[in-house]
N, C-alpha and C positions, 0 to 999 in steps of 0.2 A: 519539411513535413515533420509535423510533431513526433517522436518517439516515445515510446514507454516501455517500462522497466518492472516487472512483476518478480515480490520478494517470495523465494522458495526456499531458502536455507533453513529453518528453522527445524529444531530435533522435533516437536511437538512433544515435549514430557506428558503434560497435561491428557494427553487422547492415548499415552500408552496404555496396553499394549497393543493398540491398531498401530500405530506407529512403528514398532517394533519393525517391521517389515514392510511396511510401505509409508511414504513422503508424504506427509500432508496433504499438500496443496494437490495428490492423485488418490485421494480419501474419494471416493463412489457418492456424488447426491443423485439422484434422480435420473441414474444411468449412467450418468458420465462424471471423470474428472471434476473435483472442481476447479481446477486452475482452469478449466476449457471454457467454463462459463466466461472468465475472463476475457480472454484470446477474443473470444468468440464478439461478443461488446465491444473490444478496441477496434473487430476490424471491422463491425459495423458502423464504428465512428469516423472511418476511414484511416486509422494508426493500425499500419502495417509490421512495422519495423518494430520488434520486442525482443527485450533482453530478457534474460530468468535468472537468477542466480542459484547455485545448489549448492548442499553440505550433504548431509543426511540422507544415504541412498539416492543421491544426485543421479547415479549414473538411469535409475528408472526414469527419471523423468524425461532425459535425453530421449531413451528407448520409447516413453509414450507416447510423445512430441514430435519427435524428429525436427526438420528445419521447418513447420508451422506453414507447409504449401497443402497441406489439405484444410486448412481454415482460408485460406488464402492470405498467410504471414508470412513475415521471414523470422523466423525466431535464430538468436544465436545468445549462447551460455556462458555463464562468467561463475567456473566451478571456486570453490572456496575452500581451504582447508577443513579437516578434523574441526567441529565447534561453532566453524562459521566465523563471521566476521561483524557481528550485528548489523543493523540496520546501515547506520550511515559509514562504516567498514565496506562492506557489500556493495554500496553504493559508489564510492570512491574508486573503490576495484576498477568497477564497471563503466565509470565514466566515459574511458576512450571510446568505448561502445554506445556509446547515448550520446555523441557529439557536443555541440554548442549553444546548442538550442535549450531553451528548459522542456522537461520532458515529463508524462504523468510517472507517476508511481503508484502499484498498486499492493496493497498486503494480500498475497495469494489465501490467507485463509481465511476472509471476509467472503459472504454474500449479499450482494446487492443487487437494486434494480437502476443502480445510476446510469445516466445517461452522458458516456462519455464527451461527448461534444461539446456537453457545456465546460471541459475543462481544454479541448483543442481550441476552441473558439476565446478561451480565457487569455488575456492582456495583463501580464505582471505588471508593465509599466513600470518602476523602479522599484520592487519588491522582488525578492527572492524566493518565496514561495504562497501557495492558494492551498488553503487546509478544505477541505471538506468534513464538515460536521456533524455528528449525531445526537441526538436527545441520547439524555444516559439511560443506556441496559441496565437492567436490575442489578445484575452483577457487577455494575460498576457505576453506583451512585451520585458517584463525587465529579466523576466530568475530568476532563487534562487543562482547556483553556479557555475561556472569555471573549465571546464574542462582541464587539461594541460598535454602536448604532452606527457606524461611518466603514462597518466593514473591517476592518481590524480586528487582530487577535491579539491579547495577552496574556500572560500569563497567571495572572490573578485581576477580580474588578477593584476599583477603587473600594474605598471605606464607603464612598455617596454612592454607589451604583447599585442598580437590582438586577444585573444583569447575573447570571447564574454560568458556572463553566459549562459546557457542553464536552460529551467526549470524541477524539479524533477517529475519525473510521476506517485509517489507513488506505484514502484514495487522496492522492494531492498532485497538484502540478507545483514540480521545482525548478531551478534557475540554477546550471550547473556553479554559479557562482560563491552559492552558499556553502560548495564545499573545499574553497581555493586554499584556506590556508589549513587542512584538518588533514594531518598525516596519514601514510599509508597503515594499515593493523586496523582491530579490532575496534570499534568504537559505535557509540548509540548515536540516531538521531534526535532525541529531544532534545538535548541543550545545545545542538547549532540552533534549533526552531527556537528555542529559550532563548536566546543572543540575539536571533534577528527580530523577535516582537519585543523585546526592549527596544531595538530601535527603529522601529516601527515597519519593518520592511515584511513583514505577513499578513496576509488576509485570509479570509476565511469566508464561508455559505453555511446555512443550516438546510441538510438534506433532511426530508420527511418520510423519504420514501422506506423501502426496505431493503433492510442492512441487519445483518447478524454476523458478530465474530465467532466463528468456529472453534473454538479453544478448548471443549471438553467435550467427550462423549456424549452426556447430555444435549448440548446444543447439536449436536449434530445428529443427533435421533428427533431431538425437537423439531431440525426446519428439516429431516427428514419426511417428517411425519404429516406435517403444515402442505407440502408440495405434490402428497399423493395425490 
């Protein structure tokens, strides 16, 4: 059974001073947590089994959470030091807990309308991970990767290509493999994803649907406001 892995570490500089006193990913949309919209989608997807990681007033989320039997999960936590451990840190942490299998991953401070399933039902086949993709937010023009006609992602198009970057939406299904040789501490996930689409081992989807990164007060007044 596929697992998933929803990132909560992060201080949110950016949304202080909400922040200050409570965790992001338990920032209030439209009644409830937003990490719950999450939870909620995986286990409509039938992905039961969810890890959370936490830094930053971690112990709330534990408190809001508990073990994930009132969504009908099993949630269990992989706390992190002072700081955190960035992304692909967090992840390695956490491994032991996400098995063998590749597992999704989700950025707990993203909203969307994805539909998990098409990332349980996803076949890496000899790739180490499946990006899912957004057309670029204003606020972020320029895109992360390139998506190309055969399904593949890299990291820039060729000189011939019209093909434009798209940015990452922080929802992916990964392949515990891409993290075999990347030591335990602190570390980012883009340049393991950087490594593996030079060698061709990532793909990627262009999602249309709706998706907003939560990352400033604004945004979150915005699709506060959009959901009334």
């Amino acid at each position: 059974m596929t697992r998933a892995m929803i990132l909560a570490a992060g201080r949110g500089e950016r949304m202080r001073p909400l922040t200050d006193t409570i965790p992001k990913p338990l920032v209030p949309v439209k009644g409830q947590p937003l990490i719950v919209y999450h939870i909620e989608k995986l286990v409509a997807a039938g992905i039961k089994e969810i890890v959370i990681n936490h830094a930053h007033l971690g112990e709330q989320i534990e408190q809001t959470l508990g073990n994930g039997s009132q969504w009908g999960a099993s949630i269990r936590y992989s706390p992190e030091p002072r700081g955190g451990l960035e992304t692909a840190g967090g992840i390695v942490q956490a491994l032991p807990l996400l098995g063998e299998k590749p597992f999704i991953l989700v950025n707990g401070d993203v909203w969307t309308s994805y539909d998990f399933t098409r990332l349980v039902h996803r076949d890496l086949k000899h790739r180490l991970a499946h990006l899912v993709m957004v057309s670029n937010p204003a606020h972020k023009p320029v895109g992360d990767f390139c998506l190309l006609a055969n399904g593949e992602l890299c990291e820039t198009a060729s000189a011939h290509s019209t093909t434009s970057a798209l940015t990452f939406s922080g929802l992916s299904l990964l392949a515990p493999q891409l993290f075999e040789a990347e030591p335990a501490g602190r570390a980012a996930l883009a340049p393991l994803l950087r490594s593996a689409m030079g060698k061709g081992l990532v793909s990627g989807e262009h999602f249309c649907g709706d998706w907003d990164d939560i990352g400033t007060l604004e945004r979150l007044e915005d699709l506060r406001q959009r959901l009334v």
